[in-house]
VEXDREN-2710 file (C-alpha; in Angstrom, 1 decimal):
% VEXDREN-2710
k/r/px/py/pz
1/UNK/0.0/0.0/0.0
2/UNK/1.6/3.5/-1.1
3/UNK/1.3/6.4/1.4
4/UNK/-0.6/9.2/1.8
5/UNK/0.0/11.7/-0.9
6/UNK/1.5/13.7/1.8
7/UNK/3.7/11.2/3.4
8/UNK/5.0/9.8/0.1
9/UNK/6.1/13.0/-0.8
10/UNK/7.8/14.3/2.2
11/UNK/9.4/10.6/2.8
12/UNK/11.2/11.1/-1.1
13/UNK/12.2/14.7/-1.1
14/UNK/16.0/15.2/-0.6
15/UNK/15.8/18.0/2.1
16/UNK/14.0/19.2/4.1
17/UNK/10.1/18.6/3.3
18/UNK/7.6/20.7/5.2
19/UNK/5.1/19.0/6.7
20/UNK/1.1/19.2/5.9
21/UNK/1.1/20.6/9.3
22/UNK/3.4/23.4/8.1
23/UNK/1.6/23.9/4.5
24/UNK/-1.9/24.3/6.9
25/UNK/-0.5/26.2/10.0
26/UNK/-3.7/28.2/11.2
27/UNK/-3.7/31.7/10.6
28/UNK/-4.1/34.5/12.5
29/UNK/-7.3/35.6/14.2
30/UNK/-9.7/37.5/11.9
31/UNK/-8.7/40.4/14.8
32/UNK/-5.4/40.3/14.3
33/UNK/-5.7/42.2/10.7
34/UNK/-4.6/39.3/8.9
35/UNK/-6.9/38.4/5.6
36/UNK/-10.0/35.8/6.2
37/UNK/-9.4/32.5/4.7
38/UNK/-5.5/33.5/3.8
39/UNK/-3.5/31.1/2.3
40/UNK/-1.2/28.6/4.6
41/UNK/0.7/27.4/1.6
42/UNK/4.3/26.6/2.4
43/UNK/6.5/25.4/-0.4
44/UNK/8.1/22.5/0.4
45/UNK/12.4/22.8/1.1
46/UNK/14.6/21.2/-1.5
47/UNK/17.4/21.3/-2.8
48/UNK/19.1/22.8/-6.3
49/UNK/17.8/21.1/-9.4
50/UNK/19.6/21.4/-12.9
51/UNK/18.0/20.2/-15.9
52/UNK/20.5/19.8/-18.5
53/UNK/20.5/19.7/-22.4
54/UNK/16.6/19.9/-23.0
55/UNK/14.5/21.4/-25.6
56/UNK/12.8/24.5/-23.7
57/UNK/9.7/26.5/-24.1
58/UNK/9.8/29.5/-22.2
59/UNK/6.5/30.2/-21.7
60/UNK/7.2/33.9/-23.5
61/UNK/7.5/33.5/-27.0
62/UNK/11.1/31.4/-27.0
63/UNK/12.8/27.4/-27.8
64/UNK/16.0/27.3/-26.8
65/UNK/17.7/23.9/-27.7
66/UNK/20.1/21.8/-26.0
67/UNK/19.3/24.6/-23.3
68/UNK/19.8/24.2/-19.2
69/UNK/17.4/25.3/-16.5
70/UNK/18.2/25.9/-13.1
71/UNK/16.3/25.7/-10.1
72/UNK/17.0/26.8/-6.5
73/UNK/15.4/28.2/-3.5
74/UNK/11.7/27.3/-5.2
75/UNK/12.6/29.9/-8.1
76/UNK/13.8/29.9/-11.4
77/UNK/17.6/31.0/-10.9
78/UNK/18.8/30.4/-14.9
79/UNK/17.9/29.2/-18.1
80/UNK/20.9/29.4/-20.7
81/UNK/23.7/26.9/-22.2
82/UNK/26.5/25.5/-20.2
83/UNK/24.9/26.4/-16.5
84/UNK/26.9/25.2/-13.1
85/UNK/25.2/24.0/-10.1
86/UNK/27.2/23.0/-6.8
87/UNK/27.8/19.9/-5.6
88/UNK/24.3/20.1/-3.6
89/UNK/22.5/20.2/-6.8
90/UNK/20.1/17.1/-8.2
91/UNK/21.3/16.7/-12.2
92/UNK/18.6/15.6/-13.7
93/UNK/19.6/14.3/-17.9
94/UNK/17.0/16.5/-20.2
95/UNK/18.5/15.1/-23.5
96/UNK/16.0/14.7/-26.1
97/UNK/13.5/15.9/-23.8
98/UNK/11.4/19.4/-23.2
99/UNK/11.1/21.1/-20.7
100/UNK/8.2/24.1/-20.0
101/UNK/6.9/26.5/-17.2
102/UNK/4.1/24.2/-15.4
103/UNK/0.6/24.0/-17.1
104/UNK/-2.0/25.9/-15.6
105/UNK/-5.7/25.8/-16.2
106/UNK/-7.9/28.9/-16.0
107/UNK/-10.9/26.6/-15.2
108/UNK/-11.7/23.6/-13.0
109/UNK/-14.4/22.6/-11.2
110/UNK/-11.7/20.0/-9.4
111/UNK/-13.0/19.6/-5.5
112/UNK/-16.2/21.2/-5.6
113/UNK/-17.3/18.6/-8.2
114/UNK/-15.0/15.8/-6.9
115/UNK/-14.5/11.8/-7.7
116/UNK/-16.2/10.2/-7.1
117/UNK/-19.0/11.8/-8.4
118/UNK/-22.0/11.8/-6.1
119/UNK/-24.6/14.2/-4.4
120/UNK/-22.9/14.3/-1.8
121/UNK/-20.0/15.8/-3.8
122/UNK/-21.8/18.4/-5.4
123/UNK/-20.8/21.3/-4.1
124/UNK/-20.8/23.7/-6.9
125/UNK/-23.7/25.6/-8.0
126/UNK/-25.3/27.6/-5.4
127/UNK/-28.5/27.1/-6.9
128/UNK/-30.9/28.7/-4.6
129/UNK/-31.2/32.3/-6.3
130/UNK/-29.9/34.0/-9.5
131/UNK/-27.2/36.0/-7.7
132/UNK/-25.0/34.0/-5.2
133/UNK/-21.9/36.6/-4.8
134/UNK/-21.7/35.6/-1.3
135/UNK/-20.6/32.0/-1.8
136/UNK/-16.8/31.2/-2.3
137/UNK/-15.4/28.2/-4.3
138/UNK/-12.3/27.4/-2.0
139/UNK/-15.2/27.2/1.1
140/UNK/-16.3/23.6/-1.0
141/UNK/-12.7/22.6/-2.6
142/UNK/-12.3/19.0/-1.3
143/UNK/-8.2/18.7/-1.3
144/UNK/-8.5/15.3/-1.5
145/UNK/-9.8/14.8/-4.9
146/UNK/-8.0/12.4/-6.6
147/UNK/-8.2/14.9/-9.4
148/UNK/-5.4/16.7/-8.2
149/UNK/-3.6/14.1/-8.7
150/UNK/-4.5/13.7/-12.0
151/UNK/-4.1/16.6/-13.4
152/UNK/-0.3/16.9/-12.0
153/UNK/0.3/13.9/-13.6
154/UNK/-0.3/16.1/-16.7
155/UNK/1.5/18.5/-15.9
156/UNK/-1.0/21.0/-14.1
157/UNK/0.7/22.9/-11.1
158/UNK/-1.6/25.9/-10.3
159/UNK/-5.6/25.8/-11.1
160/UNK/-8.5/28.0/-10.8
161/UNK/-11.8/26.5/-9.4
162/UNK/-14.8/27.9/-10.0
163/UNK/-18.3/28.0/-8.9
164/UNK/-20.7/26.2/-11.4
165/UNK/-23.0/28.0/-13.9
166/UNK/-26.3/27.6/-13.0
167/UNK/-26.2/31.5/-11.4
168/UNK/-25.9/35.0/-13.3
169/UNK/-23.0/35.4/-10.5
170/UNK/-22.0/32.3/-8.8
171/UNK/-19.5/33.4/-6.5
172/UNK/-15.6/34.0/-5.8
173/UNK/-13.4/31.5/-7.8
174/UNK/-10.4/30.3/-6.2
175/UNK/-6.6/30.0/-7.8
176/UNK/-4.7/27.0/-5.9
177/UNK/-1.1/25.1/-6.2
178/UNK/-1.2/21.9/-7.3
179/UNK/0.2/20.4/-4.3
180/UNK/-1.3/17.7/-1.7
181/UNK/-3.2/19.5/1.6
182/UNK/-5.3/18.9/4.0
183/UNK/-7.2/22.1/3.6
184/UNK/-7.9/24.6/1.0
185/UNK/-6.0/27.0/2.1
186/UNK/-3.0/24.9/2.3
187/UNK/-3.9/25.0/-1.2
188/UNK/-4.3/28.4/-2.0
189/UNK/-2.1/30.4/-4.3
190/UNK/-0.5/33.0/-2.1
191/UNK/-1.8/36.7/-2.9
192/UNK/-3.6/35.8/-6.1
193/UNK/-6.2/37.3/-6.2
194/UNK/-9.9/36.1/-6.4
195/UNK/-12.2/35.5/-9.2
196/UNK/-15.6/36.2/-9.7
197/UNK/-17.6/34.0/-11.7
198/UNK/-20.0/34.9/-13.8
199/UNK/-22.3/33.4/-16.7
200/UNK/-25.4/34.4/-19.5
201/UNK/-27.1/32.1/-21.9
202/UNK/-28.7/29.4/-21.2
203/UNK/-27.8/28.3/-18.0
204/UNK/-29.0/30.3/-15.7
205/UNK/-32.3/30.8/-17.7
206/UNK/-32.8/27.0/-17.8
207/UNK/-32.1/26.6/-13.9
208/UNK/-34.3/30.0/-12.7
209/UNK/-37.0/29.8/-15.5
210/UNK/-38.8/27.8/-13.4
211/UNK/-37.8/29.2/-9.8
212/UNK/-39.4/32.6/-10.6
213/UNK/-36.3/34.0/-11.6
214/UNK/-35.0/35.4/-15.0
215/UNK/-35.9/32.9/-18.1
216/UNK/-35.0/35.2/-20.6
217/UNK/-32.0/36.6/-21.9
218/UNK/-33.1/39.9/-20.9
219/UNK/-34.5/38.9/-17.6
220/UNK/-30.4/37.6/-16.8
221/UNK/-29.4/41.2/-17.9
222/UNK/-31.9/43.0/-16.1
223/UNK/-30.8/40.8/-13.3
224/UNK/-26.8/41.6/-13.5
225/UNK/-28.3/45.3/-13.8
226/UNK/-29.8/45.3/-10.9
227/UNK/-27.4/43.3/-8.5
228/UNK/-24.2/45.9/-9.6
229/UNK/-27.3/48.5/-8.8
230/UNK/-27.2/47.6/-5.4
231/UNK/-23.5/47.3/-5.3
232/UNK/-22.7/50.6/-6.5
233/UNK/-25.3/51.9/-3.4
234/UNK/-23.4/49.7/-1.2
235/UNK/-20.1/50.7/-1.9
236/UNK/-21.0/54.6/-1.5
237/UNK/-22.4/53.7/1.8
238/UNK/-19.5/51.7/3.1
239/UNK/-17.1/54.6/1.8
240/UNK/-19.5/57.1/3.8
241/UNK/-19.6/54.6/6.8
242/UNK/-17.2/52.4/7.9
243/UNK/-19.5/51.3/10.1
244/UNK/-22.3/49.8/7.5
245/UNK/-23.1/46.2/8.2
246/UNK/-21.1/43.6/5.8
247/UNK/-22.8/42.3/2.9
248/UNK/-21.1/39.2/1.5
249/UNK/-22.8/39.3/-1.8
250/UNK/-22.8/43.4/-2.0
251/UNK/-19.0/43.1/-1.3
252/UNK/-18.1/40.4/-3.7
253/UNK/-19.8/43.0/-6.7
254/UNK/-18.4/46.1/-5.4
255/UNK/-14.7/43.9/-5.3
256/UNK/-14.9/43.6/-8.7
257/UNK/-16.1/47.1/-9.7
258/UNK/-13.2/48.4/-7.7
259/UNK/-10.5/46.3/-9.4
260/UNK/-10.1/43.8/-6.2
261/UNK/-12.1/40.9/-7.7
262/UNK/-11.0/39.4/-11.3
263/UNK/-13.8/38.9/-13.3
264/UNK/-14.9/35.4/-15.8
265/UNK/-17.8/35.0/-17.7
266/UNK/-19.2/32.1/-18.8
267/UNK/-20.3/33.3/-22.0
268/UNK/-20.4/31.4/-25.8
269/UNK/-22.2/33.6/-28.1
270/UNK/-20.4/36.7/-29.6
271/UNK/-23.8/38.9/-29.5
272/UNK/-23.8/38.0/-25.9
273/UNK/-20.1/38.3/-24.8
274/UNK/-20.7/42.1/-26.4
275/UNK/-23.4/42.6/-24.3
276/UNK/-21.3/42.0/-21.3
277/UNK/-18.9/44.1/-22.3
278/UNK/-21.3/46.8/-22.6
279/UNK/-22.7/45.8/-18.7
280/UNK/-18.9/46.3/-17.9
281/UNK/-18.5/49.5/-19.2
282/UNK/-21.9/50.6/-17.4
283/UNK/-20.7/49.8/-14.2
284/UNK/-17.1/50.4/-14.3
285/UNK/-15.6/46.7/-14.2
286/UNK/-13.5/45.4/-16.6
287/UNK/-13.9/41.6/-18.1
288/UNK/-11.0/39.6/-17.4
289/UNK/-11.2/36.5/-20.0
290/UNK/-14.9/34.8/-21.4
291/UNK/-15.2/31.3/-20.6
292/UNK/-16.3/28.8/-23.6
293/UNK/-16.9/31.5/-25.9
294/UNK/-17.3/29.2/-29.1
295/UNK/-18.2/32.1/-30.8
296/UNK/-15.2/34.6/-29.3
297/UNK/-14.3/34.3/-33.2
298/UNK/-17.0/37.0/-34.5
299/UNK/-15.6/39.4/-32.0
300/UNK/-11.5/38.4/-31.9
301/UNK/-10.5/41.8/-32.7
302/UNK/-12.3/43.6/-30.1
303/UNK/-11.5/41.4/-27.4
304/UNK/-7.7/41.9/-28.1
305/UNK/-8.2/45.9/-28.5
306/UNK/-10.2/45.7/-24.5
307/UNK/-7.4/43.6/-23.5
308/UNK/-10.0/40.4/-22.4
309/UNK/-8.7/36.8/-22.6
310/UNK/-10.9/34.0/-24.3
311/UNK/-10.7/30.4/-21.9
312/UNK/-11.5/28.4/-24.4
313/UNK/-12.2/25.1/-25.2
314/UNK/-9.8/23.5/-28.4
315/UNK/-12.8/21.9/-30.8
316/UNK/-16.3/21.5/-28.1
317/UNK/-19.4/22.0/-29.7
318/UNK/-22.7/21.5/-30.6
319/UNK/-24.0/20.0/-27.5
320/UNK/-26.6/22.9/-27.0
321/UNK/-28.1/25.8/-29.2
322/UNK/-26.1/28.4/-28.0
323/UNK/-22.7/25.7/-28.8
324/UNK/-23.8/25.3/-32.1
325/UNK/-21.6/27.6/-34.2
326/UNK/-18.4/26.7/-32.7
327/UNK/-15.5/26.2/-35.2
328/UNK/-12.2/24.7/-34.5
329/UNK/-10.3/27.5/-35.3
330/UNK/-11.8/29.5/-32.7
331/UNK/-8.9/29.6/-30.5
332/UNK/-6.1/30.3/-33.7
333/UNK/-8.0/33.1/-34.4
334/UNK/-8.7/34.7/-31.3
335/UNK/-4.7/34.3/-31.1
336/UNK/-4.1/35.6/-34.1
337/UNK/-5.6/38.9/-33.7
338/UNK/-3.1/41.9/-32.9
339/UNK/-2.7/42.0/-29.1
340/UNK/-4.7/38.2/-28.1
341/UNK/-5.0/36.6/-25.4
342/UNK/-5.8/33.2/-25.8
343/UNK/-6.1/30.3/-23.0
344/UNK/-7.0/26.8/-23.2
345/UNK/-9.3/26.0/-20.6
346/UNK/-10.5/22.4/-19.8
347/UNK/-13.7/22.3/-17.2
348/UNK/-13.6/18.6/-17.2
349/UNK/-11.5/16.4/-15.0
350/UNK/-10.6/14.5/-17.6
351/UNK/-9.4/16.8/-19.8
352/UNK/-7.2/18.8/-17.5
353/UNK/-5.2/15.6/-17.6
354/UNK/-3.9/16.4/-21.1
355/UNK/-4.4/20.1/-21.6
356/UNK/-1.3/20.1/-23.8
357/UNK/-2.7/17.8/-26.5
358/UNK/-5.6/19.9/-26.2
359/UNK/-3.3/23.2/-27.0
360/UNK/-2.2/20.3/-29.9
361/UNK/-5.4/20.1/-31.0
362/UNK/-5.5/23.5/-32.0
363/UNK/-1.9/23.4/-33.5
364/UNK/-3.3/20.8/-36.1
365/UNK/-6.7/22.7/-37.2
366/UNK/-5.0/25.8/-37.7
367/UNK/-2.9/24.0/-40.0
368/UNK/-5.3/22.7/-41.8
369/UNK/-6.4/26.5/-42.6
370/UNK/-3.2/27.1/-43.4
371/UNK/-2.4/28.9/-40.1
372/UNK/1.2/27.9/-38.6
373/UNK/1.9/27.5/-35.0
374/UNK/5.2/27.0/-33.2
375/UNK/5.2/25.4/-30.1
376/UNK/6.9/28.0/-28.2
377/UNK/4.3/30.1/-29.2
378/UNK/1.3/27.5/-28.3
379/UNK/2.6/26.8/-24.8
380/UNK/1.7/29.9/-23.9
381/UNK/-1.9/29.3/-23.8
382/UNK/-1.6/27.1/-21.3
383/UNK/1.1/29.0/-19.2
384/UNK/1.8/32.8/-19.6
385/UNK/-1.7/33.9/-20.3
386/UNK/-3.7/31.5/-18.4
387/UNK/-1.2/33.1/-15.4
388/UNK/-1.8/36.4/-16.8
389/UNK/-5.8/36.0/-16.5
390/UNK/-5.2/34.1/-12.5
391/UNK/-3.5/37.7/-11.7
392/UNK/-0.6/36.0/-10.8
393/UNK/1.3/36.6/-14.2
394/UNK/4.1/38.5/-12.5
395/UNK/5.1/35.5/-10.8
396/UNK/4.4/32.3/-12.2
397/UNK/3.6/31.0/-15.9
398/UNK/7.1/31.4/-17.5
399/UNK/11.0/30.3/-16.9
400/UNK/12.0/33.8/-16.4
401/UNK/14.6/34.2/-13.1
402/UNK/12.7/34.8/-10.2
403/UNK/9.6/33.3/-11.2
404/UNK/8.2/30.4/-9.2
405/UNK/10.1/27.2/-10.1
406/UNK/6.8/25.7/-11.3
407/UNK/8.1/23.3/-14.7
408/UNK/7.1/20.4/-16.2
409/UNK/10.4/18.0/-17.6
410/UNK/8.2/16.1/-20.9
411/UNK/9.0/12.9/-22.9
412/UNK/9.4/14.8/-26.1
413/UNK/7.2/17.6/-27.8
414/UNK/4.6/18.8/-25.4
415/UNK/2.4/18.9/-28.4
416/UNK/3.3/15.3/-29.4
417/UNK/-0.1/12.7/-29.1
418/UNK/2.5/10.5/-27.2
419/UNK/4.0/13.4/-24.7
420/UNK/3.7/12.8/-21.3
421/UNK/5.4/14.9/-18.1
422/UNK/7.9/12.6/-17.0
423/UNK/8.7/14.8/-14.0
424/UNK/6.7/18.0/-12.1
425/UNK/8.4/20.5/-9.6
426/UNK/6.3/22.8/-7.7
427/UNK/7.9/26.0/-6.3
428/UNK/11.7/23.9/-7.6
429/UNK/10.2/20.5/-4.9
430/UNK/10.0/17.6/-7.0
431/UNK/6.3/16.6/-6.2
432/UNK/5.8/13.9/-9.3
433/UNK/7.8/11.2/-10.8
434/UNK/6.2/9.1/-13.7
435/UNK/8.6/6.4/-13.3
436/UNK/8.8/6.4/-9.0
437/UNK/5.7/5.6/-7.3
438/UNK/6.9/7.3/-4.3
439/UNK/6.1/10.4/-6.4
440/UNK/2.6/9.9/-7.4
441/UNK/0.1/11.2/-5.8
442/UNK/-2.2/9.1/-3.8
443/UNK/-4.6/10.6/-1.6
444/UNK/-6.0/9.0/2.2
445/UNK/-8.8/8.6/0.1
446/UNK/-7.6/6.4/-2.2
447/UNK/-5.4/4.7/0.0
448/UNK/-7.2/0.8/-0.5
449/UNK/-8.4/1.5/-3.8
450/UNK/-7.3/-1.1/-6.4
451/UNK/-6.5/1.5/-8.6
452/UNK/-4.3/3.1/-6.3
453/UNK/-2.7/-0.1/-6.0
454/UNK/-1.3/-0.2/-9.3
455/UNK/-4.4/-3.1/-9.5
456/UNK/-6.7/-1.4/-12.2
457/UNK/-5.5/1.3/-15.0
END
């Protein structure tokens, strides 16, 4: 029987390994100043790691071959030709291998729609009215997913979980490190900040149409009208009073009007996602990225010129009306336009397993249109703007010095139908090893299970 995900890991690292305890160490008391629900994250201590003689993807824009990467003190300290490390150091052999920033995916339902799935897992739409601002994602997150696990073996190391869509706002969105906790905000990636989650169509109309809310695409416009109304009153009070009484929901609104609170919309059809732009110009937010957007196409160029992201999915569609006129170069041309930002997004647990084939995906139908993409240019739609849209940009989604040491060591070409990450590092601690079961993840939960035996695959 392996160990607990924790255990295993701490028992293989080299030096050093901070304990779960450590990662979860309670935080302060909410009268103490320090931030409700603050991250307890704690990278774990390792030692110097220097990957030698790979193919690398930079995350911004650059392949350097037969290059080196060095690691140390959980950042990124150098990524060149010929690079030293002391005798401390762990050499790891890169040759004929490729090594990139870790993946990161811009939306996951991982934890609040766990495995197995059940009822008594569902713990992501707040479905009891149209407006849930109050509710936050990392409140349901279940760290022991085996999901998590999962995905790392693909190469995710930093996620963002998000409420479900049933809602016009569901609630905060969550960004957390990839790495095995007891609670969430062991979990949670320090100082990014939150997300709001937000979604039109036929969701929330479907959900509410019955419930005596909005069942019309106008009734969910009239309804995000009216909840940033109420915001905007809120906020004037609280700035006249310090003393007004909290409003979770009002707060969560007026966060994202003010800047604090990254905003993602759930959103397919172009004449839709221009709506919400117009809704964000109303009320003075601005849109971080649109979720899905099969149709972000139509409307590339003016999403690059307002500087909004498109999380999108490589080739989904079909699967409801407003899916229908999806194309499979959606996400080529949303890149293509001057100044684009786009992501590729998986909400599915399945499919945040191989979120590089899916960036493949769209390598191969642009090509078919006659559209060429280099793969140090496709990696970035899974690293540097997928961080840029988390906030967290400045420190994380590329192998610039300084940055997190978050980087995925692959078989061969990322974008290779036969890639797989052979090795993960997480803040420069080796937290996955394809070919050492001592790092795998394998949570308490699983601990038992055939499959976590090695018995069933």
């Amino acid at each position: 029987m392996r160990k607990p995900l924790t255990a295993a890991l701490c028992a293989a690292l080299l030096a050093g390994c901070a304990s779960t305890t450590g990662r979860d160490a309670a935080s302060a008391p909410a009268s103490s100043g320090v931030e409700s629900y603050a991250s307890t994250y704690r990278p774990i201590a390792a030692p110097p790691v220097l990957i030698t003689g790979a193919t690398v993807l930079t995350g911004d824009g650059r392949r350097l071959d037969n290059a080196d990467v060095l690691l140390r003190d959980g950042r990124v300290e150098q990524v060149g030709s010929g690079l030293s490390a002391g005798a401390d150091a762990v050499r790891v052999d890169g040759s004929g291998k490729w090594v990139t920033p870790g993946l990161i995916d811009v939306h996951s339902h991982l934890g609040v729609y766990p495995s197995p799935g059940a009822s008594a897992h569902s713990d992501g739409n707040e479905a009891t009215a149209p407006v849930t601002a109050q509710v936050w994602a990392e409140h349901s997150v279940w760290p022991q997913d085996p999901g998590f696990g999962a995905a790392l073996a693909g190469g995710v190391t930093a996620l963002q979980i998000l409420p479900g869509s049933a809602n016009l706002v569901g609630g905060r969105g969550v960004t957390l490190k990839n790495v095995a906790a007891t609670t969430a905000q062991g979990m949670k990636f320090p100082d990014a900040p939150h997300g709001l989650k937000m979604a039109c169509g036929e969701n929330p109309k479907r959900v509410y149409g019955q419930k005596g809310g909005p069942s019309t695409r106008m009734g969910n416009v009239a309804g995000y009208r009216a909840a940033f109304i109420e915001a905007q009153d809120y906020a004037r009070k609280r700035d006249k009073d310090a003393s007004t009484k909290r409003d979770l929901k009002l707060e969560t609104l007026a966060g994202a009007m003010a800047g604090d609170i990254l905003v993602h919309i759930h959103c397919y059809r172009a004449d839709e996602m221009a709506q919400m732009l117009d809704l964000a110009r109303e009320f003075d937010f601005k849109v971080t990225a649109f979720h899905h957007g099969v149709e972000a196409y139509k409307l590339a160029d003016r999403l690059a010129a307002e500087g909004v992201c498109g999380a999108l999915w490589a080739d989904w569609w079909g699967f409801k009306m407003e899916a229908f006129d999806g194309i499979q170069e959606n996400i080529a041309i949303v890149d293509r336009a001057p100044g684009g930002c786009a992501i590729v997004h998986s909400d599915s647990d399945e499919g945040i397993q191989r979120l590089n084939q899916e960036a493949a995906k769209v390598i191969a139908n642009a090509r078919r249109v006659g559209i060429e993409i280099a793969p140090e240019h496709a990696i970035r739609w899974i690293t540097q703007n997928a961080a840029r849209a988390l906030g967290v940009g400045e420190v994380t989604g590329t192998l610039a010095p300084g940055k997190m040491a978050d980087v995925v060591l692959w078989n061969g070409n990322p974008f290779s139908v036969y890639a797989q990450a052979e090795q993960v590092w997480i803040d420069g601690a080796h937290v996955y090893d394809r070919h050492d079961p001592s790092r795998q993840p394998v949570t308490d939960f699983m601990l038992g299970q055939p499959v976590a035996q090695g018995g069933a695959r």
